[in-house]
N, C-alpha and C positions, 0 to 999 in steps of 0.2 A: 293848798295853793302852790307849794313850791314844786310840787311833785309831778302836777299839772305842767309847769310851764320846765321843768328835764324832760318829761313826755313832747313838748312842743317841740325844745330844741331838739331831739333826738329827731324827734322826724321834718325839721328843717334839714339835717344834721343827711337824712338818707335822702333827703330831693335833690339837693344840690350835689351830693354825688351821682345820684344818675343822670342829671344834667350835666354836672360834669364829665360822666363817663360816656355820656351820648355824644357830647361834642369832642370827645378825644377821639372816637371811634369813628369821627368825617374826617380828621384832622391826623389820623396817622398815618405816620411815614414809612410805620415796621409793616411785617408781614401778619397775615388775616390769624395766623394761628399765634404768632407773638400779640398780638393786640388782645385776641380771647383772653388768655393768659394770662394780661393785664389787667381784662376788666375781671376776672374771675378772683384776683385776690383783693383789687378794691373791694366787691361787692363783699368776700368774705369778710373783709379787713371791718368795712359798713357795718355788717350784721352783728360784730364779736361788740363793738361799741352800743348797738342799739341793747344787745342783751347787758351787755354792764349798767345799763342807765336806767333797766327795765328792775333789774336785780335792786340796786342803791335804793330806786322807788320802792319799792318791794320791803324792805327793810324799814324804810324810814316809814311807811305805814302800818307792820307790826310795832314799829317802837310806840309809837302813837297808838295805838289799839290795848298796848301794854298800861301806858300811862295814863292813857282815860280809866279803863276798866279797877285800877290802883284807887286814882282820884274815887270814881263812883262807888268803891266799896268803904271808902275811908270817911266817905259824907254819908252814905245811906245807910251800913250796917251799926246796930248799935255797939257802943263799947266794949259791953260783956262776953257778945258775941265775938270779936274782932279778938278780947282776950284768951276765951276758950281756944279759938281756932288757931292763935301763937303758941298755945300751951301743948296741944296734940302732938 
């Protein structure tokens, strides 16, 4: 669930920069090739955050994939089995 709603914020997170960078780009005062310029490291700026928040998700559903698959062997394998395979 939590991972879900960093996915949402992440891309609330890139709309509202390109609405923001839509309406800078009616509203600026510098020149066509300063403004490029400008929006060219926002959107970099955008993207380098989208991928951290894609990464964090990314992690925290191996950790989760780790701790299930723990749990499921620790409830389904038998004991003796569980002690063999610490022993090897």
């Amino acid at each position: 669930m939590k991972s879900g709603r960093v996915m949402q914020t992440a891309g609330i997170a890139l709309a509202a920069g390109a609405i923001g960078a839509g309406v800078a780009l009616l509203f600026a005062p510098q020149s066509g090739a300063r403004t490029r310029r400008m929006f060219r490291r926002k959107a970099e700026d955008v993207g380098h955050d989208v991928h951290e928040a894609y990464e964090r998700v990314k992690e925290r559903g191996n950790g989760a994939t780790r701790t299930l698959a723990y749990r499921l062997r620790m409830k389904l394998l038998p004991r003796k089995v569980l002690e063999r395979v610490a022993g090897a």
